[in-house]
Phi, psi and omega in degrees: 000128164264113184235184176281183171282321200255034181253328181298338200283350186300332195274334191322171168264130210267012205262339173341290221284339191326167199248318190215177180201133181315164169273164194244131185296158168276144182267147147252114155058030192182132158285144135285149179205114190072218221234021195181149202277063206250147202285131189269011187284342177311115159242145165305198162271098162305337185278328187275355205221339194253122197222181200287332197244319207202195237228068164235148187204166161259146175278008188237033151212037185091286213321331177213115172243160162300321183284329161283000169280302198292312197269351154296326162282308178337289183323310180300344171265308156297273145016292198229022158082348187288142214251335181258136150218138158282114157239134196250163172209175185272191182268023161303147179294002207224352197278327201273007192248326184261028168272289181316332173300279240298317164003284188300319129016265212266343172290330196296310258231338225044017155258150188300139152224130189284091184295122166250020175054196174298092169208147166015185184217325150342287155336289190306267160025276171272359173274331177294324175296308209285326184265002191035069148223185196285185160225160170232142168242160180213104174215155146252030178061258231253005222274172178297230161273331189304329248230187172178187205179191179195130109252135145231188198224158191261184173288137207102355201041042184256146202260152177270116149180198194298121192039051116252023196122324193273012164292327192284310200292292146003266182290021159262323165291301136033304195251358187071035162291161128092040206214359153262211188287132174317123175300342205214159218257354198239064232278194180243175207248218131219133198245144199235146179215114178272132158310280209338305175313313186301317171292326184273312160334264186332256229323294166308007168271322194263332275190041200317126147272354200287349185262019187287119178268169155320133166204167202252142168194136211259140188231125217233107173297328180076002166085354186277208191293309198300358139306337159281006184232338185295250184033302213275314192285335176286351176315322178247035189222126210282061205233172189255146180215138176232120205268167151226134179032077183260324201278117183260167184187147191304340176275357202028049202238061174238020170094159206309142160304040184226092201268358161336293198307115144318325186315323169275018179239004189295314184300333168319300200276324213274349173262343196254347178294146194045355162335291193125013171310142157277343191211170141228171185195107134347067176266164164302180167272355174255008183030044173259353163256129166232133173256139187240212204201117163274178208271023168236021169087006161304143164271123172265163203276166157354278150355287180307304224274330185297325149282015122312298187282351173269290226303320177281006165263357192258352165321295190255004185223052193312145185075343178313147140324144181190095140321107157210162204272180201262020192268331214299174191308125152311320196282000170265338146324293207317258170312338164296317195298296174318332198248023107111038173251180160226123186293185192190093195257145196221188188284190160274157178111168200228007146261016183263300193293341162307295176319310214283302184334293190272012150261346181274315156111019200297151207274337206190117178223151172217167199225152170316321212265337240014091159244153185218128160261158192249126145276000151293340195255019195046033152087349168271138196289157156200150176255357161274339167290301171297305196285014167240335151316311193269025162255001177268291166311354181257325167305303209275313255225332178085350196262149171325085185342281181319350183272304188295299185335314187318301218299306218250338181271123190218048168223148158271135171259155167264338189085145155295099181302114179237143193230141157282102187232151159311305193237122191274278178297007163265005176263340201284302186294003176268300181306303244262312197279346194255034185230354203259158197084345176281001175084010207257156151288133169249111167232189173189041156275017152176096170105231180216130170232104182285094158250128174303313218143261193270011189193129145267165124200188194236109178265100187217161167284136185295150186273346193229339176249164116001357220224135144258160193226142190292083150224129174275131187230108179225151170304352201202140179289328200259352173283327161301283185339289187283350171290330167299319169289330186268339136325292201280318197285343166292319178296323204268002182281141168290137171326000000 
């Protein structure tokens, strides 16, 4: 459904706001979760669900139950001591019963959990930064309705994930904690608090609005989270929001929350064509990403959007740091170097980039995929923080989004190419030889990455999928071409 900004707010979801929620008895040996029972001797597969940045799994086979929820808050206590835990979760059909498992968890445990009902992975975020306590999110991003997940983070928004903790947490499910009889004779209690307002605060803490001109601007929710939060920020921006699927819900069924996929941006452009919009803008389904859309409904890439945003933070931070990952564009070294910044090039992932962000003190990182961190932001990605910088830059700067892009794109991309192999290092280490004696760079700090000169690219395996993928960069469209094609005819040779 398309409406105005100011036809969405009616629509909003009201349990955010409930004030407290009774405390929750310690469980034996069963979640209640609904209308129903569920048995806790059940466990998943960990190899199939436990992934390098997070939690993700489907929920129609086993593989993630409630009993792996309960026993991961049981883990957020025992494991690591935490006396708090916040947890927010998406509009999934499966988020409000395994918020009660993991609940139980962590109460079970004698610790608080601080309900922040549905909201953002954003959100969650920055009520842990603001409040030094851990968080939790119970999401799958971008992934289909089966699926669902968890991140989290310690107090601070410093992130759980591989050789940070989430190894421990693993082999504590692993082993059955927390799926017996309440560790504590005391159980905790869960106490419930809307963010949101507080959150909207912060951004505008981060965020000068009084130099903001009028803009037109379409906004495509995806039926995920970012409808609970978009409303409230154009509530304060003198500017027009015209929603698409702002309202959410869990079944996605206006199309998948994944706006990587063009396919899913179609609807976007096909509301923004001929309009006057200045901008479009995209979220995931946990609306910690946002993708965007200049005004004639091109999209921009990761890259693109990540040297807009360093060369304007570096504007006031001179000498500063700036995270990207190892996929993102050559022009954004590039352009961090010229705005008088120091690039820092790190792995993929957004607990790998966190981590490097809070040992650097870095002003700003960003990734190919868009997630963009902040260090206003206590070093946490938000994809409502970027789409108000570049309306900040479009403001101050007078010029168009399709206009400011020229300036930073100065490459051909191939975009990510994915290919299916039996064995993911034995093709990396197949490509990596039919490249060597040439005098070219090699390196593999994730996957393998071959730079020429005038053309790289980059080979890894997905951290979530099956699968491996493919990006390529060059100066010239016939120089992609052909590295892409000299890439892929190496996968396809038979053994």
């Amino acid at each position: 459904m398309v409406g105005s900004h100011f036809g969405i707010e009616g629509r909003r979801r009201s349990g955010v706001s409930s004030p407290t929620l009774p405390r929750v008895a310690p469980l034996k040996g069963t979640v209640q979760a609904s209308d129903r029972v569920v048995d806790l001797a059940h466990l998943m597969n960990p190899d199939a669900v436990f992934k390098a940045y997070d939690i993700r799994g489907r929920t129609d086979n086993g593989d993630l139950d409630a009993a792996t929820y309960r026993s991961i808050g049981a883990a957020l206590v025992s494991v690591f001591g935490f006396d708090r835990v916040a947890v927010g979760r998406d509009c999934r059909e499966t988020s409000a019963e395994f918020f009660e498992a993991l609940a139980a968890g962590v109460t079970g445990g004698g610790a608080t959990v601080v309900d922040l009902g549905e909201v953002p992975t954003d959100v969650v975020y920055f009520f842990s930064g603001a409040n030094r306590v851990a968080g939790a999110i119970i999401t799958a991003s971008h992934n289909p309705p089966a699926y669902n997940g968890l991140k989290l983070c310690r107090p601070g928004a410093l992130p759980i994930g591989t050789g940070s903790g989430l190894e421990e947490i693993k082999a504590f499910v692993v082993a059955g904690g927390g799926l017996d009889d309440a560790s504590s004779d005391e159980p905790g209690s869960v106490n419930r608090v809307d963010p949101v307002e507080d959150y909207v605060d912060h951004l505008f803490g981060i965020v000068d609005r009084s130099g903001m001109r009028p803009l037109r601007v379409a906004v495509d929710g995806g039926n995920g989270m970012a409808g609970v939060v978009v409303g409230r920020v154009f509530d304060r921006l003198p500017m027009e929001l015209v929603g698409l699927y702002l309202e959410p819900d869990g079944t996605f069924p206006n199309h998948p929350a994944d706006p990587l996929d063009p396919a899913n941006l179609v609807d976007l452009q096909d509301l923004m064509a001929g309009s006057g919009f200045d901008m479009g803008v995209a979220f995931d389904g946990d609306a910690d990403r946002a993708f965007f859309l200049d005004e004639s409904g091109s999209a921009l890439g990761g890259s693109t959007v990540t040297s807009l945003i360093a060369r304007h933070l570096l504007q006031s931070n001179q000498g500063a740091t700036v995270v990207h990952n190892l996929i993102t564009s050559k022009a954004v070294p590039e352009i961090i170097r010229e705005s008088g910044g120091v690039p820092l090039r790190t792995r993929v992932g957004h607990s790998f980039i966190k981590a490097v962000m809070a040992e650097t003190g870095a002003v700003f990182g960003g990734e190919h995929s868009a997630h963009y961190y902040f260090r206003d932001n206590f070093g946490a990605d938000s994809g409502t923080l970027a789409m108000l910088h570049l309306m900040a830059i479009m403001s101050e700067s007078g010029r168009s989004l399709g206009d400011l892009r020229a300036d930073v794109e100065r490459y051909e991309a191939s975009g990510e190419i994915n290919f299916k192999v039996d064995d993911v290092d034995r093709a990396i280490a197949k490509v990596a030889g039919s490249f060597e004696g040439e005098g070219v760079t090699l390196d593999f700090l994730d996957g393998l990455t071959v730079d020429l000169g005038d053309e790289w690219f980059n080979l890894r395996g997905s951290n979530t999928e099956p699968l491996l993928r493919l990006n390529v960069e060059s100066a010239s469209e016939a120089g992609l071409t052909a590295l892409v094609e000299r890439v892929r005819m190496v996968l396809n040779e038979s053994d």
